[in-house]
N, C-alpha and C positions, 0 to 999 in steps of 0.2 A: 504493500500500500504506500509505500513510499518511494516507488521508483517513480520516475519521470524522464520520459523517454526525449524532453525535449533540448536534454545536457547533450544527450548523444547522435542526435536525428542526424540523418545522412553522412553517418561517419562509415567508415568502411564494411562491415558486418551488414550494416545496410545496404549499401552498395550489390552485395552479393545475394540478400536474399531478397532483393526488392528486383533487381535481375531475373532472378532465376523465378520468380512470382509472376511477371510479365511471359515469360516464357510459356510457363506453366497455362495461364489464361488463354496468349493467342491457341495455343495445342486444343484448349478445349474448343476453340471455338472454328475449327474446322467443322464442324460440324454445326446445323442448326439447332436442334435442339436445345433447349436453354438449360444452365446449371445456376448453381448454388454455390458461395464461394462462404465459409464460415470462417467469421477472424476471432480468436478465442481470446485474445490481449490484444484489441483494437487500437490503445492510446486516445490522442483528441483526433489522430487522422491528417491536420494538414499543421505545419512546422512552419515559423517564421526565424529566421538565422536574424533577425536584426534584434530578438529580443537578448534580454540582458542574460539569460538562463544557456541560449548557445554561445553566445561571443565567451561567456566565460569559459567555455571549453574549446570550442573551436572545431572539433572532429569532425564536422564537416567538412574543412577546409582541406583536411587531408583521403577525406572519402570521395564523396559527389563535387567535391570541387576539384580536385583532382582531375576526376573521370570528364568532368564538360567538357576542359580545356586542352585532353588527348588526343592526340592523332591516331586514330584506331585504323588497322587494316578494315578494308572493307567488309569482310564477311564479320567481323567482330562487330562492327557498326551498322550493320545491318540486324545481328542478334539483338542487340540493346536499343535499338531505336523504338521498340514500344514506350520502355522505361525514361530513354533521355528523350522520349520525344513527348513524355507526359511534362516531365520537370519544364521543359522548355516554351509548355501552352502555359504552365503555372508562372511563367518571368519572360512577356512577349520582350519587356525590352534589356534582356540580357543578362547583366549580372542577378546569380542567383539570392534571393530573398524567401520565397518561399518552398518548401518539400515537401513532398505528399505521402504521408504514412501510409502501410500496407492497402485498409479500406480505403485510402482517395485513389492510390495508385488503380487500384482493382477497379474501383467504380468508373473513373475516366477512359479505364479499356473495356468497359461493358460496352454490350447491344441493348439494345431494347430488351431482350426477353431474358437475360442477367440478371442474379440476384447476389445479397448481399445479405448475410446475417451478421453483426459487428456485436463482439460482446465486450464490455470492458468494468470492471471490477471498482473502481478508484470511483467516488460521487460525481465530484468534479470534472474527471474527464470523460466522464459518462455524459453528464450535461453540455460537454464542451462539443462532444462528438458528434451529441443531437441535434445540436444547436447547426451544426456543418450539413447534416443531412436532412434537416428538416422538411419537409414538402416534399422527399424524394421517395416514390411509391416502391423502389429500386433498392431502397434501405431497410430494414430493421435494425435500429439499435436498443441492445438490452443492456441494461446495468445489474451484471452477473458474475460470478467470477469462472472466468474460461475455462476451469477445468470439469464443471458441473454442466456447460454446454455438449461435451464431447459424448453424452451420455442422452441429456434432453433433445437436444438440437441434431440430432442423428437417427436418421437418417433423414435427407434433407425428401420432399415432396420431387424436385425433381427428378432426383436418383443417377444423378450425375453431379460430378463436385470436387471443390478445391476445400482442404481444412487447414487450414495453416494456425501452426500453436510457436506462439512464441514468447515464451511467460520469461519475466526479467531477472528469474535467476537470483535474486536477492534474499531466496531462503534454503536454508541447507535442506539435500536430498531431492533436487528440482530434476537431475539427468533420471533418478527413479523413479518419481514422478510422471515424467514423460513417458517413460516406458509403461507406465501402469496406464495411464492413458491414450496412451497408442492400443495398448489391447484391449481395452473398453470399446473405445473407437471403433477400430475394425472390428470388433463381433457385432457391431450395428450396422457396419455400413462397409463392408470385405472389396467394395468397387471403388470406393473415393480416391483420391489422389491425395494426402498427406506431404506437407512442408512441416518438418520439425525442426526449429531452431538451435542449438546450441555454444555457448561462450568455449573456447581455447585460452588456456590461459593457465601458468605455472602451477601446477598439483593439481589439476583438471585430470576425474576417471575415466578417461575419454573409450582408453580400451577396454576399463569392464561396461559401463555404457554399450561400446559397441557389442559385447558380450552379451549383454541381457536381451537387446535390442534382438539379435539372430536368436537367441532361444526363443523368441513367439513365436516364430517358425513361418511368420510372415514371406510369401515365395517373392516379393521382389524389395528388395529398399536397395536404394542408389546413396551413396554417400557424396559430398562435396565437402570441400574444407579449404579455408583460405589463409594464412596465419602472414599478418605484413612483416613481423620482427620478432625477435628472439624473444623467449619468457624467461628469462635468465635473471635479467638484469629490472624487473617489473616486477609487480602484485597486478598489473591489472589486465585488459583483455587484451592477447596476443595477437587472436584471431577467432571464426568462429565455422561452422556448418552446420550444414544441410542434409538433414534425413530427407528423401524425398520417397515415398511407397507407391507403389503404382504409376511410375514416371512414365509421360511418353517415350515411344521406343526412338525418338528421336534424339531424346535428351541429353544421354550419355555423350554423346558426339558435339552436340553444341556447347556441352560445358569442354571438352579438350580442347577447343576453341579458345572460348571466354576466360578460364581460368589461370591460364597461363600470361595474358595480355591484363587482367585484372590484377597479379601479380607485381605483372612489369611497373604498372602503372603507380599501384598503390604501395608499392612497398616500401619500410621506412628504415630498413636494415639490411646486410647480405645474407640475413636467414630467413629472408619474407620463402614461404614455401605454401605449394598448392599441391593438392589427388582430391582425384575422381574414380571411386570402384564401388564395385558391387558388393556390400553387404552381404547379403544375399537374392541371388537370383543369378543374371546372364554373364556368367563371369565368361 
């Protein structure tokens, strides 16, 4: 209840999973049929870098700011033009001021027949969130705590769907957590396409995590992970990844792409390091 996502908004960890969350949408939307996208830790949704809360950290500057200002090969700027091409309808006239959290990002790349369920935990940014979406038939926001959605909110009406969880890690036992939730999760909804979030960063259990994570026996989760600098010389986040369950069969590929040019870009050390495997499934 005490985090506040808007120290950290569009620092690098965002970068990657607000990426790979565009990705994830365009995929569903080859198709017409309309889905359901469920954000279990929504935040307020859209980010102002001018207030006093980001300037005093700044991590944008070395996240999304970063990334505008890159000369990307084409096919690499071709993957992320959803995502930078949302940033860039929110600042027509250039420098970035505003960023758009998971549910803005998501809602600017809907269709019409798109939905959103956005759950956020915290009062005030429950209210803040509403306030963003207000009039928008395209919206539900609940003031809930995300991990009680993965249970109510499951299976969605459309039966196609994006669940992206990405809870702030601000209390001990969150990677078990996840894991418990994930298998709640899927026993409602075995079709969804799952984004699970996680921090990298010095005494991080990252490999029994991935440990528990294959004992559900889940047949596909793809991993991603991005780490800009060494966790050596820090307490704080090194880096972070992406469980993704039910990936398109595209994906894999697009991230050997992305990840390595997100690397280049964002890295703040000569141990910035990135992979992409299979947990389990197409190895």
């Amino acid at each position: 209840m005490n985090y506040r996502h808007i120290y950290h908004a569009g620092n690098f960890a965002d970068v990657l999973k607000h990426a790979v969350l565009a990705r994830l949408i365009v995929y569903l939307q080859q198709k017409d049929k309309a889905f359901r996208m469920l954000d279990t830790h929504a935040g307020i949704g859209l980010y102002d870098f001018s207030l006093e809360e980001a300037q005093k950290t700044g991590e944008w500057r070395d996240g999304i700011g970063r990334l505008m200002e890159a000369d990307l090969p084409e096919g690499v700027a071709a993957l992320l033009a959803p995502y930078l091409g949302a940033i860039r309808a929110l600042n027509p006239k250039g420098p970035i001021t505003l960023y758009p959290g998971s549910p803005k990002l998501a809602r600017m790349l809907f269709r019409p027949q798109d939905r959103l369920s956005a759950m956020e935990l915290h009062p005030d940014d429950s209210r803040a969130l509403a306030r963003l979406f207000e009039g928008d038939y395209q919206v539900r926001v609940t003031e809930l705590d995300g991990w009680l959605a993965l249970g109510a909110h499951l299976p969605p009406k459309e039966k196609r769907g994006i669940v992206l969880v990405d809870p702030p890690f601000e209390e001990a036992g969150e990677y078990e957590r996840l894991v418990d939730g994930l298998a709640k999760a899927y026993r409602r909804f075995a079709t969804g396409t799952y984004c699970l979030w996680y921090p990298i960063k010095k005494g991080a259990p990252i490999a029994e995590f991935h440990e528990a994570l294959k004992a559900l026996g889940i047949p596909k989760m793809l991993c991603a992970e991005l780490s800009v600098r060494s966790d050596r010389e820090t307490t704080g986040l090194s880096g972070s990844g992406l469980i993704i369950v039910n990936p398109p069969f595209t994906l894999k590929d697009e991230l050997h792409l992305l990840l390595p040019e997100l690397k280049r870009v964002l890295a703040q050390d000569r141990y910035a390091s990135q992979r992409c495997f299979w947990l389990r499934g197409e190895n």
